[in-house]
N, C-alpha and C positions, 0 to 999 in steps of 0.2 A: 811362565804361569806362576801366579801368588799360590803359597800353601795357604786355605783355607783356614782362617781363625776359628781357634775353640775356645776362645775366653770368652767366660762369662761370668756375669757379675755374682758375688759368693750369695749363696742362698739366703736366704730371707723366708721366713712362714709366711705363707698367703695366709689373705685374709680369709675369717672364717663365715660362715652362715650364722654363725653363734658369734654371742661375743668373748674375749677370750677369757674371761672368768670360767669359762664352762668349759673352757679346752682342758679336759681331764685322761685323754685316753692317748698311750702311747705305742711306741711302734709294736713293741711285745702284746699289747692289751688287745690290736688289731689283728693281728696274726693269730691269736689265742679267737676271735672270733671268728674267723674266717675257718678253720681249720673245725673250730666245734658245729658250725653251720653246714659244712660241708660233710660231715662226719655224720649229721642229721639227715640230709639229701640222702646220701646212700646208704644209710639204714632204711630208708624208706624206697631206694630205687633195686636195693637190691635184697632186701629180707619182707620186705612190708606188704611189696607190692602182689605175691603172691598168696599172704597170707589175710584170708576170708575177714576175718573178726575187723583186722585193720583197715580192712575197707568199705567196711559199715557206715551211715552217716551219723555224724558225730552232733552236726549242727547245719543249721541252715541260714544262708548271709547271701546276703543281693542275687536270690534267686537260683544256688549252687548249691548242692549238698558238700560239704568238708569232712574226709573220714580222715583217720591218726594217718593212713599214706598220701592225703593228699597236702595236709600242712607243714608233714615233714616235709614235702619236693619245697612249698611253697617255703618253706624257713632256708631251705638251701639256697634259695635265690641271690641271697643278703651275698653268697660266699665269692662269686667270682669277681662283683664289682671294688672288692675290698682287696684281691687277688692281685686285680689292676694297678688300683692304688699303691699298692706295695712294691710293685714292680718297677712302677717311675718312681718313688722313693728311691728305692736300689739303684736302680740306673743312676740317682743324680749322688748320691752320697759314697757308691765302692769304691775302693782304692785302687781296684784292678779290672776294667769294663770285660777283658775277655776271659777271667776265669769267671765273672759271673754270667757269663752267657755261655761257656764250657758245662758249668754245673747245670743250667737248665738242659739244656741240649743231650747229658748225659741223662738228668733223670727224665731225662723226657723218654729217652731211651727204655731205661729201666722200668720205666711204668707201662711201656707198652706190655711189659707180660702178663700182671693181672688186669689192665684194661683191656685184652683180649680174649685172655679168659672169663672177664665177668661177661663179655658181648657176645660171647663165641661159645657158650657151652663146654667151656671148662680148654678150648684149643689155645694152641699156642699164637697162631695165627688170624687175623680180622683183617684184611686189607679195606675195607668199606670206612674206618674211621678211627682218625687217632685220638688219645689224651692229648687232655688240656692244656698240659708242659707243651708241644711243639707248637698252639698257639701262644701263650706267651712266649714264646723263643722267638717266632715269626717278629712278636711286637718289641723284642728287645732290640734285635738286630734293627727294624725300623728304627729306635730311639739311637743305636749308634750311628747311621749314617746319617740321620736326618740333622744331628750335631758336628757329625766330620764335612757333612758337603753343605755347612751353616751360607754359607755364601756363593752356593752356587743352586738355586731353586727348581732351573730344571732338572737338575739329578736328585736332587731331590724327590720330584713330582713320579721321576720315571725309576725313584729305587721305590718308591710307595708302592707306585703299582706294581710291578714286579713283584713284589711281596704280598699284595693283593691277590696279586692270579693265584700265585701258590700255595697262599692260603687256603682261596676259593677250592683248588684242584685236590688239594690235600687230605680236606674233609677232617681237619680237626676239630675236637669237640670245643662249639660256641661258633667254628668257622669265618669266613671272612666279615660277619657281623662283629665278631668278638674280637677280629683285629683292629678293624676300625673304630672299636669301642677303647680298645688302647688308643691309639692315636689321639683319640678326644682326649683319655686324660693326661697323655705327655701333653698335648698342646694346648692345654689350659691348668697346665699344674701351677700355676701364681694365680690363677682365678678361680679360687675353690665354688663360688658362687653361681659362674658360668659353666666350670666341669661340672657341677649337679645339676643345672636346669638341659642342659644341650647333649650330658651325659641320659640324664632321664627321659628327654625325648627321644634319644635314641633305641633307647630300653622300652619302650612303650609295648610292646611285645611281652615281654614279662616285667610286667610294673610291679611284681614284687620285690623286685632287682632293687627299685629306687630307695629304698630302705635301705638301702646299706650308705648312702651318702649322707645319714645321721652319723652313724662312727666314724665315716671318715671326716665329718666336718666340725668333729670333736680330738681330732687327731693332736697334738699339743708341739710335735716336731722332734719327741723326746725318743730314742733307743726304746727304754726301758729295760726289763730284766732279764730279755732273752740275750744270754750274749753267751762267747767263744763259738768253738770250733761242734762243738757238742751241739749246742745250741741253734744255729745255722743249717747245721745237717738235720737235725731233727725235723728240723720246717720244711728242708726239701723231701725227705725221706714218709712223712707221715703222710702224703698222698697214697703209692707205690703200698706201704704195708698197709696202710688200715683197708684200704681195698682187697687185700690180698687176705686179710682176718675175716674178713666178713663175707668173704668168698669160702671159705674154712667152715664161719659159722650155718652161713647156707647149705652145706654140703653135710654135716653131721646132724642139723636139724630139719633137713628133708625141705623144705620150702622148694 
């Protein structure tokens, strides 16, 4: 039996929705938005949503009142599809595939404690649902086999689903929707045009998701200024604690 090829031709930027004039935002500049967007999300999921005044109506638009906690959820939206994004970035550019799927896999770990606590009234314990980290870990691991067993489709087809069911059984948060929403964009990461229209219908459910495939289709292909060791951990680590402050802040401000 042939060992399976992993060569593949060296990356290239897809094309963009924009044209590259406008490609101004890089890989630090994305990660800086996804983390401030998500940071918005759960000041409103978790301090806002209790709090009277903030859910007042602010304005009225296609027939829906908008109070301050319902724009925050809605600006969180932008966060996880940029999440994605980043993820088959990572996948296709580390130098080492399984310390970066070590590091998801451990802070996926470590963030089950304030994701349990913010779900469970302050317990250690939630068996009903986990963080976001073990859905993208799910979708990492799809992005390693689906390039190890590049030439053999039905293992392919049957690591998918496999990874499907368990997702589905899992109950992480975005769940077997949010895995297959990876899939789409590893499998149209050279057609950024196609990843946002087939991305977006699939998001149809929360259309204010599809907003995030303006930064991503301004993406440039550049690092940027997030970089070492500092740097990297930071972006996995500021799930886990800013959840974990704002669980803090909840708790001394009575909410």
């Amino acid at each position: 039996m042939n060992k399976p090829s992993n060569e593949f031709p060296k990356y290239i930027l897809p094309k963009s929705i924009f044209p590259e004039r406008f490609l101004c935002l890089s890989g630090s500049a994305l990660k800086l938005i996804a983390i401030i967007t998500m940071l918005i999300d759960h000041i409103g999921a978790i301090l806002l949503v209790r709090y009277a005044p903030a859910n007042e109506a602010l304005f009225h638009l296609f027939g829906k009142d908008y109070s301050l906690y319902r724009v925050s959820r809605d600006i969180g939206r932008i966060a996880f599809p940029i999440f994605c994004f980043l993820l088959v970035e990572g996948f296709i550019h580390t130098r080492n595939r399984f310390r970066y799927g070590w590091n998801l896999f451990l802070f996926a770990l470590i963030s089950e404690i304030p994701w349990n606590m913010w779900h469970n009234n302050g317990h250690l314990l939630y068996p009903l649902k986990q963080n976001v980290f073990f859905t993208l870990f799910f979708g990492y691991v799809a992005f390693c086999l689906l390039e190890y067993f590049w030439e053999n489709q039905w293992i392919q087809i049957l690591s998918v689903i496999a990874l499907l069911i368990i997702a589905y059984y899992f109950h992480a948060d975005y769940g077997w929707k949010g895995f297959i929403f990876l899939l789409i964009m590893y499998w149209f990461r050279m057609e950024r045009p196609a990843q946002a229209v087939i991305g977006s219908c699939w998001l149809h459910y929360e259309w204010k998701a599809l907003f995030a495939f303006i930064p991503i289709n301004l993406y440039n292909g550049e690092r940027g200024f997030i970089k070492g060791t500092f740097g990297k951990y930071f972006f996995y680590a500021f799930y886990p604690v800013h959840i974990l402050i704002l669980l803090i802040i909840k708790h001394y401000v009575g909410f």
